[in-house]
LUMNU-216542 format. One record per residue (C-alpha): residue number from 1; z, y, x. Coordinates in pm, whole numbers, plus 50000, padded with zeros to 5 digits. Each point is the difference from the previous one (the first is absolute). Example, Ala and Ser with C-alpha at 12.3 -4.5 7.8 and 13.67 -1.06 7.14 Angstrom:
LUMNU-216542
+-----+-------+-------+-------+
! num !    c3 !    c2 !    c1 !
+-----+-------+-------+-------+
!   1 ! 50780 ! 49550 ! 51230 !
!   2 ! 49934 ! 50344 ! 50137 !
+-----+-------+-------+-------+
end
This chain:
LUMNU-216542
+-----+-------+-------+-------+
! num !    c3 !    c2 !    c1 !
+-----+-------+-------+-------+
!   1 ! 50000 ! 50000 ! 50000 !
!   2 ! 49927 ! 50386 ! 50102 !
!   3 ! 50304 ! 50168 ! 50055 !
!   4 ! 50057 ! 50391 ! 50005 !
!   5 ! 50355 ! 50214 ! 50133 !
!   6 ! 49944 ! 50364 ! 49944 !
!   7 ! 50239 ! 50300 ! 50036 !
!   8 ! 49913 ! 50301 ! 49932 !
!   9 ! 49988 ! 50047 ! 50374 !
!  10 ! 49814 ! 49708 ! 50092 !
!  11 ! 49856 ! 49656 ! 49995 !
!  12 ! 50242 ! 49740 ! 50116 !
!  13 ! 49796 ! 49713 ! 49951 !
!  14 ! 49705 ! 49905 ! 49853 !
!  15 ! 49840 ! 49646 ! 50034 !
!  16 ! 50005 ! 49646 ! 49906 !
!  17 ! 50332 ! 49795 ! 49915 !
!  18 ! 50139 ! 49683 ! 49910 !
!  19 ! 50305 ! 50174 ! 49828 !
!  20 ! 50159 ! 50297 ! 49919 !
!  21 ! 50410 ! 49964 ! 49967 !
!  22 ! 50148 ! 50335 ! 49816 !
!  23 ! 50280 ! 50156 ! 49860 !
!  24 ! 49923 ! 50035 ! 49634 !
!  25 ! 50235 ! 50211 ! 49793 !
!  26 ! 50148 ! 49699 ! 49845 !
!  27 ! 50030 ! 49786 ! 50305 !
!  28 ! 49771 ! 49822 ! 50296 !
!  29 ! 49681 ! 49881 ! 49935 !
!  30 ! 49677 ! 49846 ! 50150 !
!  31 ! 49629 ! 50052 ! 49971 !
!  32 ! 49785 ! 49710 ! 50094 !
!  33 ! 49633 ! 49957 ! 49984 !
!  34 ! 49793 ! 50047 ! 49636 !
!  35 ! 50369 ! 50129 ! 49871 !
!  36 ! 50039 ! 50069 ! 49610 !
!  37 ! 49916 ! 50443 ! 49933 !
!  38 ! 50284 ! 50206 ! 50053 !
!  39 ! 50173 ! 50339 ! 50023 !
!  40 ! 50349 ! 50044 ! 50081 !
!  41 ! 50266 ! 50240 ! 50193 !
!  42 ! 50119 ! 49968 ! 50382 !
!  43 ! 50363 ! 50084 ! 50093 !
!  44 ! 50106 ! 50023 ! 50310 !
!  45 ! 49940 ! 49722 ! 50274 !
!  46 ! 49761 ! 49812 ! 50200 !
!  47 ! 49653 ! 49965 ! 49918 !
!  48 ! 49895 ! 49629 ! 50146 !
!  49 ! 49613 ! 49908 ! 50101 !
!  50 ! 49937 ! 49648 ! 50096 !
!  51 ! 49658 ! 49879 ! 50153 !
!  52 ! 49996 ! 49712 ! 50125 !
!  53 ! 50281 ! 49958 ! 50253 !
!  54 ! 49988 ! 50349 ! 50068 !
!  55 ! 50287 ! 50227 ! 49827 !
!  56 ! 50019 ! 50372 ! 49932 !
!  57 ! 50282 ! 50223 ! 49842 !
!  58 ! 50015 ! 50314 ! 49877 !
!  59 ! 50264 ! 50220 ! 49893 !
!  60 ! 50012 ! 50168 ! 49662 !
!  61 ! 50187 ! 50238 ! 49783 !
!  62 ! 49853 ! 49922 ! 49631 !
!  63 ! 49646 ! 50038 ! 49868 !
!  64 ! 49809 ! 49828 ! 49783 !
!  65 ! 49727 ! 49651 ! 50036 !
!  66 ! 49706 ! 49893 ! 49831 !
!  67 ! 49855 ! 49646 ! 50006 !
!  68 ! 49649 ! 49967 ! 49855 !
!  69 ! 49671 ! 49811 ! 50071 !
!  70 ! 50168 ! 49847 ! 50347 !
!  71 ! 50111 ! 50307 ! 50138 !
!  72 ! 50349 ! 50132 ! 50087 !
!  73 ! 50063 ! 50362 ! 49995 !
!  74 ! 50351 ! 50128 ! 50122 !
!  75 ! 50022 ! 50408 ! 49914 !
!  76 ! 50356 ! 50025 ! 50199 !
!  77 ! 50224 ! 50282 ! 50048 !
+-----+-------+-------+-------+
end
């Protein structure tokens, strides 16, 4: 899956991924490949992208992510 991290200052990632760990507003959760549409709220935390055996994390304060058509889109704060 494509995934996007934007701030309103940047891009902090923007590529391919086996699976996107966040901090939803209502607890942890993971995105995996051909996940089901969604929008939901960040709070603060770590932002988690897994490719392969490769890791990446990414601090956040909030913000909001949209899931649709295979693509991940973090808008963090």
């Amino acid at each position: 899956m494509t995934v996007h991290i934007l701030t309103p200052d940047a891009t902090l990632f923007s590529g391919e991924a086996d699976y996107v760990g966040l901090p939803g507003s209502d607890g942890s959760m993971g995105i995996m490949d051909r996940h089901a549409a969604l929008i939901t709220t960040l709070q603060s935390g770590e932002v988690l992208v897994r490719t392969g055996a490769n890791e990446e994390r990414f601090a956040v304060k909030g913000g909001t992510v949209e899931v649709l058509n295979n693509v991940v889109t973090v808008l963090a704060a």
